[in-house]
C-alpha positions as CSV (number, residue, x, y, z in Angstrom):
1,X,-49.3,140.3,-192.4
2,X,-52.2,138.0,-192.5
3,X,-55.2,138.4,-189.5
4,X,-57.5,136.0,-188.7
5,X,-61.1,137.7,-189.5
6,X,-63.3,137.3,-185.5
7,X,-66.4,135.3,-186.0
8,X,-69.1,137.7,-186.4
9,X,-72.9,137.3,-187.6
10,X,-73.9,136.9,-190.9
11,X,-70.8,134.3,-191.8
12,X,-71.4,130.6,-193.2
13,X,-70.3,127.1,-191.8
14,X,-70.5,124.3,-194.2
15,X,-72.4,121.6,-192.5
16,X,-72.2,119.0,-195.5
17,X,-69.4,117.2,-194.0
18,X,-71.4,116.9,-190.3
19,X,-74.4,115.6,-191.6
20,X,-72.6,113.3,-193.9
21,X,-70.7,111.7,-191.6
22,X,-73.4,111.5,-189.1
23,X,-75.9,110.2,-191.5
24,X,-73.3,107.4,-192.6
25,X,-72.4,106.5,-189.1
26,X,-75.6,105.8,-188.0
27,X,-76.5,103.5,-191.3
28,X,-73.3,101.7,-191.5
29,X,-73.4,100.7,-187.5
30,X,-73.0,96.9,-187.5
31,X,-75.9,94.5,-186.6
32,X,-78.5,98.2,-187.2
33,X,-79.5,97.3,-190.7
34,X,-77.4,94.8,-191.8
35,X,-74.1,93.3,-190.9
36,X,-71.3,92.1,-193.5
37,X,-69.9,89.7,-192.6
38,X,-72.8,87.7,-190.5
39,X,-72.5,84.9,-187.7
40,X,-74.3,82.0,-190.0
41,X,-74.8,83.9,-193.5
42,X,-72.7,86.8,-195.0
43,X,-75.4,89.5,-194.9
44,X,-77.4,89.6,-192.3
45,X,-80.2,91.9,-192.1
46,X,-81.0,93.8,-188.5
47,X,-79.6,90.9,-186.2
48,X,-78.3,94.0,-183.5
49,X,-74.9,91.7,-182.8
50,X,-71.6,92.4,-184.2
51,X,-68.2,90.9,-184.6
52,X,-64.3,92.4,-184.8
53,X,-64.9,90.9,-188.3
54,X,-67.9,93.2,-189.1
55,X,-66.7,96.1,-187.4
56,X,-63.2,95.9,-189.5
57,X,-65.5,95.9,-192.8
58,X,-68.1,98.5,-191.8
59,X,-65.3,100.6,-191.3
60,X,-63.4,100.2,-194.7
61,X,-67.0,100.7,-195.8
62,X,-67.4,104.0,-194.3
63,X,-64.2,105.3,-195.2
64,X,-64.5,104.7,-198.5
65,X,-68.4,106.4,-198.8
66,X,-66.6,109.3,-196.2
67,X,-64.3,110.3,-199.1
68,X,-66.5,110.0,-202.2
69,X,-69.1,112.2,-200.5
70,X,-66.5,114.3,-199.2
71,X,-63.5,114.4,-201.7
72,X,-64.8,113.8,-205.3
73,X,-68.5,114.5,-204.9
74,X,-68.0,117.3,-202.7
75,X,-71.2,117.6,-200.7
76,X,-71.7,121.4,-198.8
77,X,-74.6,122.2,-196.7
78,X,-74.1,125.9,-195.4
79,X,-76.2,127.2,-192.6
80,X,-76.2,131.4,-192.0
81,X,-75.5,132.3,-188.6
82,X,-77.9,134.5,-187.2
């Protein structure tokens, strides 16, 4: 019969996947740094607007950066509780 082991100190969580997406949200918010696609250009650099358009690619963008850090690279960040 299988127990589930009660949190106690001294065990790990893997923050990696936290950080990374946190880290990614941040830089890939439309209009922050840059925005693809743009109102007049198709970069533009720290306009702070946005568009469904933008928003749309942004998000394909951050899916696909999600999984390579995530699934194939396999970033871990563990932090001891205390």
């Amino acid at each position: 019969m299988l127990q589930a082991k009660s949190s106690s100190t001294g065990s790990v969580g893997n923050w990696g996947p936290v950080i990374v997406a946190v880290v990614l949200f941040v830089l890939l918010t439309p209009g922050l740094l840059f925005q693809i696609p743009g109102k007049s250009r198709v970069v533009e650099f720290g306009n702070m607007q946005t568009s469904g358009a933008s928003i749309a690619v942004h998000a394909i963008v951050f899916s696909g950066l999600i999984t390579i850090f995530l699934v194939a690279i396999g970033v871990h960040i563990y932090a001891a509780k205390v």
